[in-house]
VEXGUDREN-8206 format. One record per residue (C-alpha): residue number from 1; x, y, z; chain. Coordinates in Angstrom, 2 decimals. Layout:
N
  pos       xx       yy       zz  unit
  NUM        X        Y        Z     A
...
This chain:
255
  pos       xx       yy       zz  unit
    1   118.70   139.86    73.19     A
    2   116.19   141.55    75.36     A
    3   112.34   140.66    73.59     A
    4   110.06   143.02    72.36     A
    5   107.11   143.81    74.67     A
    6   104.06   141.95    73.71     A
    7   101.30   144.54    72.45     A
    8    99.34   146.24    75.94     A
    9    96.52   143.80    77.18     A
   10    94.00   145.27    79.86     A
   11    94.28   145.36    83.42     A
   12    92.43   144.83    86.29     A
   13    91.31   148.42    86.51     A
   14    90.23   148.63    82.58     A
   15    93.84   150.16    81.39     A
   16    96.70   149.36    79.51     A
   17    99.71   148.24    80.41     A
   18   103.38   147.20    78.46     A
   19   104.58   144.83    80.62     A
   20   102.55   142.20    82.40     A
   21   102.74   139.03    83.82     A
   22   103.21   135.77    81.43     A
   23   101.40   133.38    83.27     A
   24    98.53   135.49    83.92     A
   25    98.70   136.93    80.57     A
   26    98.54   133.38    78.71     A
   27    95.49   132.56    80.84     A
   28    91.95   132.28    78.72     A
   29    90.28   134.83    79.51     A
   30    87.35   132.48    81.23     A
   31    89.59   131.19    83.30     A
   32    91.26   134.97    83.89     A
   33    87.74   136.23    84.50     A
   34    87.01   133.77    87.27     A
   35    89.80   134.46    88.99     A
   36    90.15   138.08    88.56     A
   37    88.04   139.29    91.33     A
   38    90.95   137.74    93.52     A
   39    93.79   139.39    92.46     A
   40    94.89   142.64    93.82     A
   41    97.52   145.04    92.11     A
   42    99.82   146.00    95.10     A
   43   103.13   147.83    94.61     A
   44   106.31   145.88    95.82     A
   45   108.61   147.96    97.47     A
   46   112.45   147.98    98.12     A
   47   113.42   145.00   100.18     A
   48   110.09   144.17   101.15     A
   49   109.87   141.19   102.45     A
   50   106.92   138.49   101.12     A
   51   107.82   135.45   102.52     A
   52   109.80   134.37   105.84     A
   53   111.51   131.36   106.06     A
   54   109.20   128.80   107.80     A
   55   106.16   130.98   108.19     A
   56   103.21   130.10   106.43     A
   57   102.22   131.57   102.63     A
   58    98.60   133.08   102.80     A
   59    99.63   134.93    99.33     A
   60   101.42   134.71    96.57     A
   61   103.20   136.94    94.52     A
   62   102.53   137.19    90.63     A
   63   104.98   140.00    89.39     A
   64   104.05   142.53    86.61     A
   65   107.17   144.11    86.89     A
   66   110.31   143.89    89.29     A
   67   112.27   141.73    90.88     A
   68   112.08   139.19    94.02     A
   69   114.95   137.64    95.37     A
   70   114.30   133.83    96.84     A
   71   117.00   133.85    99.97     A
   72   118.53   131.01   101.75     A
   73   118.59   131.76   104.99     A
   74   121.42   129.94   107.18     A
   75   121.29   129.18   111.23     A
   76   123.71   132.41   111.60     A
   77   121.10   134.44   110.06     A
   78   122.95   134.91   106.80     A
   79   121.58   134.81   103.62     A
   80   122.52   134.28   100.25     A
   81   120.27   134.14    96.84     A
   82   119.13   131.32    95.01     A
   83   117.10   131.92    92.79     A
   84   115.08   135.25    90.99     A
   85   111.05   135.66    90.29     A
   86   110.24   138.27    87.68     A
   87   106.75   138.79    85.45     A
   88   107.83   135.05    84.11     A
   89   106.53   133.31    87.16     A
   90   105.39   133.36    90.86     A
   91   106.76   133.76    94.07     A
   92   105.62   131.45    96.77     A
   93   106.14   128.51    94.34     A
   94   105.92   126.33    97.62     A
   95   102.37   126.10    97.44     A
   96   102.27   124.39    94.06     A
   97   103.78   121.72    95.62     A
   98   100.91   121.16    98.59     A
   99   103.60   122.62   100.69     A
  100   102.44   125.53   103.14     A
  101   105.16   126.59   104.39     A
  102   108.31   128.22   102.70     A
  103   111.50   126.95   103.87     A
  104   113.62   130.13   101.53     A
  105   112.77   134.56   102.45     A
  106   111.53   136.11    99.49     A
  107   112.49   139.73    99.63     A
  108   112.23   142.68    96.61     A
  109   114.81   143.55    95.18     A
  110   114.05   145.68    92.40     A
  111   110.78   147.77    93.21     A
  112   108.10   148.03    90.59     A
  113   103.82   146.08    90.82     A
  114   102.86   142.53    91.53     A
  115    99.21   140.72    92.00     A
  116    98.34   139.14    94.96     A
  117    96.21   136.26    94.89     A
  118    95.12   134.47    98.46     A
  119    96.83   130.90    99.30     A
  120    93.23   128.82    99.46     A
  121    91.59   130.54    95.93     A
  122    95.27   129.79    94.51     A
  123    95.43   126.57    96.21     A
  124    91.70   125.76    94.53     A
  125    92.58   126.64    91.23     A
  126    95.57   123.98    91.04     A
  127    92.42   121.47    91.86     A
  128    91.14   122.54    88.99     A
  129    94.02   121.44    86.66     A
  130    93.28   123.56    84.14     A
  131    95.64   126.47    82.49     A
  132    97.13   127.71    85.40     A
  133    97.44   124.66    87.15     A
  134    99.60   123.70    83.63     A
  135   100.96   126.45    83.53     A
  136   102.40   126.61    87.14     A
  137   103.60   123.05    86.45     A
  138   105.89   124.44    83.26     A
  139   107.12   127.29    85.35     A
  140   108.32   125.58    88.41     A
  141   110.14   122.87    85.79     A
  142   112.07   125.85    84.33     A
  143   112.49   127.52    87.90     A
  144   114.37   124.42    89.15     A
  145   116.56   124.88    86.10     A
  146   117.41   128.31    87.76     A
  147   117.96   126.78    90.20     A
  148   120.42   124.15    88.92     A
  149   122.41   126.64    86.30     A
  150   122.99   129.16    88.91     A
  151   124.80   126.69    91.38     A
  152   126.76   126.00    88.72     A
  153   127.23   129.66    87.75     A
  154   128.31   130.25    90.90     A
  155   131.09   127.76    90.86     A
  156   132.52   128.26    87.58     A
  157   131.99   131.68    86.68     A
  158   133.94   135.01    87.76     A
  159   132.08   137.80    89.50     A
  160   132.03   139.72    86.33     A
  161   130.20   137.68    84.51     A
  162   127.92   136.81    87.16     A
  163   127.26   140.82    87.49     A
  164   126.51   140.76    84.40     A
  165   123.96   137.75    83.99     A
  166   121.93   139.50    87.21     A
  167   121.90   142.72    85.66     A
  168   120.56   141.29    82.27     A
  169   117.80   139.43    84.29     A
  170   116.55   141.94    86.23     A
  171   116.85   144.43    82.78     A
  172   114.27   142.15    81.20     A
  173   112.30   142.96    84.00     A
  174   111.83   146.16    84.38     A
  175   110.01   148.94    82.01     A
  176   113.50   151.11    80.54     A
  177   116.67   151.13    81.13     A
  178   117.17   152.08    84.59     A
  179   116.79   150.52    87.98     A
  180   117.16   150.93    92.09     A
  181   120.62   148.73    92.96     A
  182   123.09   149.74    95.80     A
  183   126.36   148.03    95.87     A
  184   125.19   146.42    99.48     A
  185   122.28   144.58    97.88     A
  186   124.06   143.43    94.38     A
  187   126.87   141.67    96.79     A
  188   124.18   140.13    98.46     A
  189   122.28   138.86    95.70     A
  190   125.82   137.86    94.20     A
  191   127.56   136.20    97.53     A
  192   130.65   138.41    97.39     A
  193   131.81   141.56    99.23     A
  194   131.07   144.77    98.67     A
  195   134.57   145.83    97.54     A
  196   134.33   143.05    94.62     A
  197   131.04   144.63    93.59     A
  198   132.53   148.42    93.42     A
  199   135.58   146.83    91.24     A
  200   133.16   145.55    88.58     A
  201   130.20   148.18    88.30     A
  202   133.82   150.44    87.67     A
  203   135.05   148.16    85.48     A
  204   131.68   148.47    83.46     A
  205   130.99   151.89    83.94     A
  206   134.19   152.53    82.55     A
  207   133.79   150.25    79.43     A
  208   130.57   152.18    78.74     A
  209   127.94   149.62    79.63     A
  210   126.25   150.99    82.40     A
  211   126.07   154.27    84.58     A
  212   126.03   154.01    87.83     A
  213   125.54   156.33    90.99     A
  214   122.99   157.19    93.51     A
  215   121.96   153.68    93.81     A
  216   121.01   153.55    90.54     A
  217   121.74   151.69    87.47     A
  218   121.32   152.61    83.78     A
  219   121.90   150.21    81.17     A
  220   123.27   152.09    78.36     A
  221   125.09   149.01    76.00     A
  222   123.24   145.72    76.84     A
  223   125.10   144.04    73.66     A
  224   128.23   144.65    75.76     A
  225   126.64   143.29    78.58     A
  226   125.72   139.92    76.74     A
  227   129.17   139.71    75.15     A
  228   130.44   140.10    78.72     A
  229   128.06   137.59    80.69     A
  230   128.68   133.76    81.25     A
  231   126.58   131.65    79.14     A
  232   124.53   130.88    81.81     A
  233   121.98   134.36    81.05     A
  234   121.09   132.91    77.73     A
  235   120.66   129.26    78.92     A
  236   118.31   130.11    81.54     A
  237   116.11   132.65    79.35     A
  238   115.97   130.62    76.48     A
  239   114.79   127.63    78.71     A
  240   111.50   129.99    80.22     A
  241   110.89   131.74    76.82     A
  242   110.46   128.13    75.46     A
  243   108.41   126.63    77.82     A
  244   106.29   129.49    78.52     A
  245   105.89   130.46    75.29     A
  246   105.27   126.58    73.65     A
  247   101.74   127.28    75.04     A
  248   100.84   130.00    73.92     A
  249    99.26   129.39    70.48     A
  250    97.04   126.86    71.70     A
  251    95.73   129.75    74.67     A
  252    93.59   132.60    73.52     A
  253    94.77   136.36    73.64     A
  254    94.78   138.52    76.26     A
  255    93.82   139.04    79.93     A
């Protein structure tokens, strides 16, 4: 089942806010404070694009709400999705690893407001070792296991229950119930044509899940959804609630 929101914590700007991002959001605020002054709240847009394939990072992306999409990107010049980064993590994960370049495209699919923070002051901070840097080493554990559940989705699941899984995922977040998704997108994200995606968002619609139509979706019975998607939805948010949220006792409150 979707979570409840943690209670509002402050901003950068001084306001409140019901959604956030957790690693940020499970920093002390010391450690918050000092690095504060180099984030910057910038809205992610519909299929903007954060990160080419081979081009160097000189940001990364912490998400407060929407979606990016981490794209394999073949010799052809297709693409097809590996992996999602939501207000659980951080997209440009290649740095963490002393790596400056990303070999994936990280695109967004699902618009909403993410913090930038530059490559060298995030680059200094895992130096540091402290929170973040332990953090960061949690999250990109449980993003491999993303990784690794979804090639097996992939291969043993239909395309309903993959639909499914995705649209729980990017449900949890997002603030409400509805979200920006053409069909064109969703088969890219899922690695199947277009006509396969217009067969299932009917087959939903008409079983009362979701509404669907000007390129927008509406959750309206996300039970049904969870009865309806592979096991693999629960296995992967059950693996980032636990080691995200292990820590958080230990941290103090707020931003």
């Amino acid at each position: 089942m979707r979570s409840t929101p943690s209670p509002p914590k402050a901003s950068l700007d001084g306001s409140f806010q019901a959604r956030h991002n957790r690693i940020l959001s499970a920093l002390p605020s010391e450690e918050f404070r000092r690095i504060a002054p180099h984030l910057t709240e910038t809205p992610l847009t519909f299929k903007q694009t954060l990160f080419k394939a081979d081009q160097p990072i000189t940001r990364v992306c912490f998400p407060d709400v929407g979606v990016c999409s981490v794209m394999s990107v073949m010799l052809s010049g297709a693409t097809a999705e590996v992996g999602t980064v939501g207000n659980e993590g951080m997209a440009g994960l290649a740095l963490f690893y002393g790596d400056v370049i990303e070999p994936s495209e990280s695109i967004v699919q699902v618009p909403g407001v993410g913090r930038m923070m530059p490559s060298d002051v995030f680059q200094a901070e895992m130096t540091r070792k402290q929170t973040l840097y332990m953090l960061m080493r949690h999250y990109a554990h449980a993003f491999l296991v993303q990784l690794m559940q979804s090639a097996a989705c992939n291969a043993l699941h239909n395309v309903e229950e993959r639909t499914c899984k995705w649209l729980l995922m990017t449900h949890d977040r997002v603030i409400g119930d509805e979200f920006k998704l053409t069909q064109e997108f969703l088969g890219l994200m899922l690695g199947v044509r277009r006509s396969s995606v217009t067969l299932v968002a009917h087959q939903l619609q008409r079983a009362g899940m979701i509404d669907y139509r000007l390129g927008k979706v509406t959750v309206l019975d996300r039970k049904g959804l969870e009865d309806t998607s592979c096991e693999c939805y629960t296995a992967i948010r059950a693996y980032f609630d636990r080691l995200l949220e292990r820590l958080s006792p230990s941290l103090e409150a707020g931003l």
